[in-house]
C-alpha positions in Angstrom: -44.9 76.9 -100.0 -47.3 73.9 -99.2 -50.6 73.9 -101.1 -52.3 71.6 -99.0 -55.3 74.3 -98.8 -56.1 73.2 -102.4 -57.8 69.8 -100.6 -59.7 72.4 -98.0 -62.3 72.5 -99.3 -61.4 75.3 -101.9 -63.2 74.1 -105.1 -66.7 75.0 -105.8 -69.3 75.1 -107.7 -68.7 78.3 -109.0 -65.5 77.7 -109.8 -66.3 74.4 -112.5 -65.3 74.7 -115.9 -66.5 75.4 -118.5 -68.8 78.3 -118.2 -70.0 80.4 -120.7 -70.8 83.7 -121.5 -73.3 85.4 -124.0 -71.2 88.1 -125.3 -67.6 88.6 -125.6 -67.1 91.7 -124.0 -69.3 90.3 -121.0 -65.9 87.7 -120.2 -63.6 90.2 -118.8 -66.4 91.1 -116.0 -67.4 87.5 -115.7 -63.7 86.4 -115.1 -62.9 89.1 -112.7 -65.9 87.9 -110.4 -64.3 83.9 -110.6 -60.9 85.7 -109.4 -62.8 87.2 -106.3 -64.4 83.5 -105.8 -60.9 82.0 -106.4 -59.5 84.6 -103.7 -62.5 84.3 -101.3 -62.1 80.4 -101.1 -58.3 80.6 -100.7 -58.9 82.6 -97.9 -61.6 80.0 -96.5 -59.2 77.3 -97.1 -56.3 79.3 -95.2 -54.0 79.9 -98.3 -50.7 81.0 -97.2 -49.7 84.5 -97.8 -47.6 83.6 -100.6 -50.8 81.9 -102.8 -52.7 84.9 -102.1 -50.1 86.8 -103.4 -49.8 84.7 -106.3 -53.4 84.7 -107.1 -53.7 88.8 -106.4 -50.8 89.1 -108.6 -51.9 87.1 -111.6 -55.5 88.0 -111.6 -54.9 91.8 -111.9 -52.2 91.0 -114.2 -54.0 88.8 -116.6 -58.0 91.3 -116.2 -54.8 94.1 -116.5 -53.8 92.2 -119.9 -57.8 92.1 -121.4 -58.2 95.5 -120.7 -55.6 96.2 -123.1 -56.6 93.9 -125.5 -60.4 95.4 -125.3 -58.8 98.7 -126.3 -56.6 96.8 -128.9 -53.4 97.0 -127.3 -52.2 93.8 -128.4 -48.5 94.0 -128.1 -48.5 95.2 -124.6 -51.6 92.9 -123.8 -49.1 90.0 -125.0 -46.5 91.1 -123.2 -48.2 91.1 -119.8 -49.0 87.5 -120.5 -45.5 86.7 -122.2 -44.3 88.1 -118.6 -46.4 85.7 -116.6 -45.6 82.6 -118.1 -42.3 83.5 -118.3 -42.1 83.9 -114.6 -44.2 80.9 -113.6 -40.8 79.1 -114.3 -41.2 75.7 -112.8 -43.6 77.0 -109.7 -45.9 74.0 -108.3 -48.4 76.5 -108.0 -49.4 76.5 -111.6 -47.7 73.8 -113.3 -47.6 70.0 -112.7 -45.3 68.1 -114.7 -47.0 64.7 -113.8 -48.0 62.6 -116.2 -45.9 64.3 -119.2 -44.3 62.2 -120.8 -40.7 62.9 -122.6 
C-alpha cells in the first residue's frame, strides 16, 4: 500500500487539530462528521481501496466504541479499542516509528 495520496492534497482545514467542542456529548457527532471529511478527501486524493477500507473500518469501529461508552459500556467500549490497536500491529498507515528513539 503506497500512501502517496496523503501529499494530494488531502489535508484541510477542517481537518486541523485541535478543535473543540462545547459539550461532551456533542464529540461523538462532531467526530463522526471529521470521519466523513477524512473519507471525502481520501477519496479526492485517490486513496487506494485498502486506505478507504482502513479508514471505513476504524471510524465505525472507534464512533461504534463511544456509543458504548455513552451508554456506559465500558468494558466492551475498551475492548473495541484494545482490538484496534492491537491490530494496527506495525501498519505504516497509522504508525511512524521515525524519530523514536530506543
Amino acid at each position: 500500500m503506497k500512501l502517496t495520496w496523503l501529499k494530494n492534497g488531502f489535508i484541510c482545514k477542517e481537518l486541523y487539530a485541535p478543535f473543540k467542542i462545547s459539550k461532551d456529548i456533542d464529540y461523538r457527532n462532531d467526530l463522526e462528521k471529521k470521519y466523513n471529511i477524512v473519507m471525502e478527501q481520501a477519496k479526492k486524493a485517490n486513496a487506494d481501496d485498502e486506505s478507504l477500507r482502513i479508514i471505513n473500518v476504524f471510524s465505525t469501529k472507534i464512533l461504534e466504541s463511544l456509543d458504548l461508552y455513552y451508554k456506559a459500556d465500558i468494558a466492551e467500549s475498551n475492548n473495541i479499542i484494545f482490538e484496534l490497536v492491537r491490530d494496527i500491529g506495525n501498519n505504516p498507515f497509522a504508525v511512524n516509528d521515525a524519530g523514536v528513539r530506543t
